[in-house]
N, C-alpha and C positions, 0 to 999 in steps of 0.2 A: 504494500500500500504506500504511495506516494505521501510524502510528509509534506505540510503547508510550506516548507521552506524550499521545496523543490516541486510543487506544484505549478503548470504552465496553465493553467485555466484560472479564471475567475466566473464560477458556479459553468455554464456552457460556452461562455467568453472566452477563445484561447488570446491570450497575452502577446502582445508584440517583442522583441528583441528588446529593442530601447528600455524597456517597461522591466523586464526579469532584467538588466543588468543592473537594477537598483537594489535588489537583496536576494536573487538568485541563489542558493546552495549554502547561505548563512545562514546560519542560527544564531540573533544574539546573546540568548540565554549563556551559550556556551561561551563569551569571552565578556562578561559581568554587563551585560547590556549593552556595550558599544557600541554604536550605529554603523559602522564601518568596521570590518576585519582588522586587528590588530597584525601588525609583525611577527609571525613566530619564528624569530631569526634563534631557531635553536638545529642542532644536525640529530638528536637521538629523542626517543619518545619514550616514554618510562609505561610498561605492560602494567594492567591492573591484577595481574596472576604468571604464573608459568603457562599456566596453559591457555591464555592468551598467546601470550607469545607463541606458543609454537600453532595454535589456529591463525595466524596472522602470518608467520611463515609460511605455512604450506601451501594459504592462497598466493602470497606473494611469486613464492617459486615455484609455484603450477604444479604442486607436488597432488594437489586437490580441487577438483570444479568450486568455486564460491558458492553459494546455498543462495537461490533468490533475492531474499531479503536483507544476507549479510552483507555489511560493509566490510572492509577492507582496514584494518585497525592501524594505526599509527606508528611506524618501527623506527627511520632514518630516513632524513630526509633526502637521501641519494632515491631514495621510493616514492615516500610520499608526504606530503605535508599540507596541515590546515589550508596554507593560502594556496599551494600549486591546486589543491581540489575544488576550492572555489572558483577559483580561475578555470581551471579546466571544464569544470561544471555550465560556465557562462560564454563560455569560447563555443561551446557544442550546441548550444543553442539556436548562432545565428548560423550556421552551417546544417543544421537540423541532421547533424552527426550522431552516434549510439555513444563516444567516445571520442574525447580530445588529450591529447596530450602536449605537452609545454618543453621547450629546450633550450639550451644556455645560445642558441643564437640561429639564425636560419640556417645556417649550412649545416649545423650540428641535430637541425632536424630532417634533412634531405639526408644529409651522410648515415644517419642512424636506419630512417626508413630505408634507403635503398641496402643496408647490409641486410636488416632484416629479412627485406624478398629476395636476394641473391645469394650465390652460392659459385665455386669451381664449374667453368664449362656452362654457365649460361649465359643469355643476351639480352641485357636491355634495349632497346629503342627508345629515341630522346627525339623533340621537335627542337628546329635553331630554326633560329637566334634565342640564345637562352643566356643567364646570369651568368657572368665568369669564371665563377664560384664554381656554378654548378656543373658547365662544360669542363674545369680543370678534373674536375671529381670522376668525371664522364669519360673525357678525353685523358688521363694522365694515370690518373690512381687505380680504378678498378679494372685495366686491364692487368696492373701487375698481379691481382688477386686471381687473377685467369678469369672475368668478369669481360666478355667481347661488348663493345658499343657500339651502336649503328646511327647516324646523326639523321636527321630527312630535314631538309629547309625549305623545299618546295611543297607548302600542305595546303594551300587555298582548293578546296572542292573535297579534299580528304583522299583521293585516289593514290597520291604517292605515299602518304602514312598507312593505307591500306595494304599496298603491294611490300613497304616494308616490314610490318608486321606479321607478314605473312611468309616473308624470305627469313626473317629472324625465327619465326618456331623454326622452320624445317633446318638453319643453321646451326640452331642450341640442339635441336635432335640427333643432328648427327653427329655434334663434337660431344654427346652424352649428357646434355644438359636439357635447360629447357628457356624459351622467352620467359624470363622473370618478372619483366614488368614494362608496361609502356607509358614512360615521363613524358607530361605537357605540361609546356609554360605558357598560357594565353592569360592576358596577350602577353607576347613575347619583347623583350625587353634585349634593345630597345625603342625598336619597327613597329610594337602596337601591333603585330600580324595576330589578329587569332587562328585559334584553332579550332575545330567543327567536334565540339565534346561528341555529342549521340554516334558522328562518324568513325569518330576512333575507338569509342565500347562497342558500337555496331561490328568492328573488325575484328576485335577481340572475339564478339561470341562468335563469330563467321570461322576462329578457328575448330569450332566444334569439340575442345576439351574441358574433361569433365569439371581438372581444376583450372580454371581458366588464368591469365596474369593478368594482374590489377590494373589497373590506369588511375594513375597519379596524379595529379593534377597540382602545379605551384599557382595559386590563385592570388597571389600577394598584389599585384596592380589593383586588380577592380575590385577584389572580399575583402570582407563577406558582405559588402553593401549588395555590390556593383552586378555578382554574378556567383550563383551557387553551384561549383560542379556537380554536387551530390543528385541532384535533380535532370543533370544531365548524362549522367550513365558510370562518371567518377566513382572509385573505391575511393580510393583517401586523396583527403586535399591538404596541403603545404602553403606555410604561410613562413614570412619573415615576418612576426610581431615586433622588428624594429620599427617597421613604417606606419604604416594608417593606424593600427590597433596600442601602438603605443604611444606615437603619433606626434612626442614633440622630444624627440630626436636627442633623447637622454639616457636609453637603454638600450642591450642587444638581447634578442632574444628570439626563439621560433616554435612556431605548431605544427602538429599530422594530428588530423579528425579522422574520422570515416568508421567502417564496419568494424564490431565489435572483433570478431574472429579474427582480422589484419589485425588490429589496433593492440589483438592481447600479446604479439610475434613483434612488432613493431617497442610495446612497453616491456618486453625481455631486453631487447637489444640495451634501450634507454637505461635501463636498470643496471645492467654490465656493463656498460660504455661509460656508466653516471653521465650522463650528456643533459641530463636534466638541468633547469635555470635553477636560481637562489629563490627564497621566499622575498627577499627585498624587492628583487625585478618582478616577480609574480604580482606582489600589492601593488607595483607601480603599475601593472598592467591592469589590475582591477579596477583600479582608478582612472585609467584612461578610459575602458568597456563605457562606463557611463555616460561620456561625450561622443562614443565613437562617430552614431547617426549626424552628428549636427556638424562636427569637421570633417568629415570629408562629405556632406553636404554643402556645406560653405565651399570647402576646395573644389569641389566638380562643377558648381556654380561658376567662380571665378576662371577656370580652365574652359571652358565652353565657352565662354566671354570671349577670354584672348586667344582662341582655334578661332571663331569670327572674326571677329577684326584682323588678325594674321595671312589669314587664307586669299591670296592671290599680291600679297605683299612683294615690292617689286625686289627686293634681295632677296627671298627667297624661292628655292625650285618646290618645293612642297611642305605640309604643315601633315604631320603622322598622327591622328588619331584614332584610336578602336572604331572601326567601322564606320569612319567619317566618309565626308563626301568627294575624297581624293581616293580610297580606296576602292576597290575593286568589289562588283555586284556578288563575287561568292560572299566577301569579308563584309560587308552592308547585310547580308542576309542571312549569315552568321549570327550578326550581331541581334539583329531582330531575335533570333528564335533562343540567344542565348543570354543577355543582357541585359541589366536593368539601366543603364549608364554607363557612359565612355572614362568614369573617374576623370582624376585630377592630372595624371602623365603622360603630356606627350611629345614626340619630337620635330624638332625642324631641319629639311635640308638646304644649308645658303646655299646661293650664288657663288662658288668659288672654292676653296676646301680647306687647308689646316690655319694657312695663316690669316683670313676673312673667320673663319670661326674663333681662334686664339682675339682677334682685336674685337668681336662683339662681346665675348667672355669676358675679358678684362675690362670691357669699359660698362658693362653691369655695376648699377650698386644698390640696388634695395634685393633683386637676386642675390642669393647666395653660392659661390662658386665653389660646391662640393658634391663627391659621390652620397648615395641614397636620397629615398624620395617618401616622401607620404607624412610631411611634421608640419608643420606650422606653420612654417615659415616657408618660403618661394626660394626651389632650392634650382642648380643646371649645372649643368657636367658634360664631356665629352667625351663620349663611350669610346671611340677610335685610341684613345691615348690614356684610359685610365682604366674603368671598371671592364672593356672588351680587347685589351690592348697585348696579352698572349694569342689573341687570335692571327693565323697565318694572313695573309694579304689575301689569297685565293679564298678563305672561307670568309674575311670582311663580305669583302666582294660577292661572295654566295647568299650571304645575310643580308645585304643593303644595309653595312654599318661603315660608310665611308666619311674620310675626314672632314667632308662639310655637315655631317649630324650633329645637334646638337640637340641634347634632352634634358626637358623643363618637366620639375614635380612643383606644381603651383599650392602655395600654401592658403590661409583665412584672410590674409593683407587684403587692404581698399584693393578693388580693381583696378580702378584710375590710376593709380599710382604704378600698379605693377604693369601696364600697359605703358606709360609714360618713361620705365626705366628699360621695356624692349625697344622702345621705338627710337630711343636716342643710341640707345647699342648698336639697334642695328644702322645708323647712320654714322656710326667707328668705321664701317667697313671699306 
């Protein structure tokens, strides 16, 4: 039976997001009434018996199925702790997840998830243009593990993610393995290209196995406002709670939601990796959950502001937004069936290339000239030369990540203003 502190209804009224992030999975009895979750900045949890403890072991390390009603008792905070479980509790909500879980930073929740589904001898498939981060991981590290990658960059209509998915089973089949899992990042960062979720779970079940591989989805651009994998054919979704979810650009941190059965192979890894976040970054995240609606409501306001006024701007060759009006009718009808909004990120290509981008950069000044996006403030960066800059010349170039891009995360700042400081930048050039 659901207890009033994690109840999603009011009497036949189900409860919006916004609404449960105000005391969602607390109880203030349990911390002398405080309206707000306290700090349990402690690492161990004191057992009320032996035999607690060792019921609270067993589920922890799967030694035993949890009993419906039982929770999960309190050991070390490398497992689990008061704030990570409220957090987690309210993270799962707006993803409409069975299970969320929290990481000391985004890559530390992609690196944990992808070990979990992989193994010697099999092959993931990834879409690019993808995060640095996550191509390094993709590209450099798991094939030392014997972990084969297959990159696709051509995905508008979903036919080339299709025929790769389809060459990776029979590839992992015969090197003894199997397709372990196929990673999306829509949109894709930092081209705004989406990707066609229903067409790429559509692929997966077209391979006709019993246990099928997951499809991953990093949703961190446009979630959980903007667009919800889970609804569109997604196992687990990946998040960097550095940006929108924590949103003003003071902590690192990361999520995997999704089906409870991934989510319990996924929280073994976390648990033996400890790749888990602190309780201090978890309350700071709690604390942001309750704004999340209204800033990047504010930010996807303002960004949709300056995508119009930008769009046919005589220094510029093109203004990159999720499914805007310079993309292509697959990426427009995409977006239609999978989107609620184009969020706050997106990018520009000038007239010219490194050194016409370097002189609008630098002559920004209410922009801020740094990597990451989704805080507060009106941030820009140059993917060719920073966060995409291991990338070979031939895979730029494959990606449309060339030295005239330049990508804008537009913060809650007057419009006016933040319009006023591109327009003289871009007449640096």
């Amino acid at each position: 039976m659901t207890d009033r502190h994690h109840a999603r209804r009011l009497g036949d009224r189900p409860l919006a997001p916004e609404t449960l992030m105000m005391g969602f999975g607390y109880n203030p009895a349990l911390s002398e009434g405080s309206i707000k979750p306290p700090i349990f900045q402690t690492s161990t949890f004191v057992f009320r018996s032996a035999e607690d403890g060792k019921r609270f072991f067993e589920v922890a390390y799967g030694l035993r199925e949890k009993d419906p009603d039982e929770a999960l008792g309190l050991i070390y905070s490398r497992i689990n702790n008061p704030n990570l479980e409220i957090l987690e509790d309210r993270l799962a909500v707006w993803d409409g997840a069975d299970k969320a879980l929290v990481f000391s930073s985004g890559m530390a929740a992609i690196s944990t998830t992808i070990l979990a589904l992989s193994r010697p001898n099999d092959v993931v498939v990834y879409t690019a243009p993808a995060y640095g981060g996550t191509e390094y991981l993709f590209d450099r590290i798991l094939p030392r593990m014997g972990v084969e990658t297959v990159s696709v960059a051509d995905c508008d209509g979903g036919a080339a993610l299709a025929t790769a998915v389809r060459d990776a089973a029979a590839r992992g089949a015969a090197r003894g393995g199997r397709l372990a899992a196929v990673y999306v990042e829509t949109p894709a960062n930092p081209t705004n290209q989406l990707i066609d979720l229903r067409a790429a779970a559509d692929a997966i079940r077209d391979l006709g196995q019993a246990e099928a591989p997951p499809l991953v989805v990093d949703n961190t651009f446009l979630g959980p406002l903007w667009q919800k994998p889970l609804e569109h054919g997604a196992d687990l979704v990946l998040y960097s709670l550095t940006k929108y979810v924590g949103g003003h650009s003071d902590l690192i941190s990361g999520a995997c939601m999704g089906r409870a059965g991934l989510m319990g192979r996924v929280a073994e890894m976390r648990t033996i990796c400890g790749t888990v976040t602190d309780p201090h970054t978890a309350w700071l995240l709690t604390r942001s959950l309750e704004t999340l609606h209204v800033r990047m409501e504010r930010s996807q306001q303002n960004a949709m502001e300056l995508v119009r006024r930008l769009r046919g701007h005589p220094k510029l060759e093109a203004v990159l937004d999720a499914g805007g009006a310079e993309s292509s009718a697959d990426q427009q009808a995409i977006f239609a069936r999978q989107c609620a909004g184009p969020g706050s990120t997106f990018s520009i290509r000038l007239k010219g290339g490194e050194a016409e981008a370097f002189r609008m950069l630098n002559a920004l000044r209410l922009f801020k000239l740094a990597v990451s996006l989704g805080g507060t403030e009106s941030l820009v960066s140059h993917p060719s030369s920073t966060t995409h800059s291991d990338y070979t010349p031939e895979a730029k170039a494959r990606c449309g990540i060339g030295d005239n891009l330049v990508r804008l995360s537009v913060g809650i700042e007057n419009v006016e203003d933040l319009f006023a400081d591109l327009v003289q930048a871009l007449q640096a050039i």
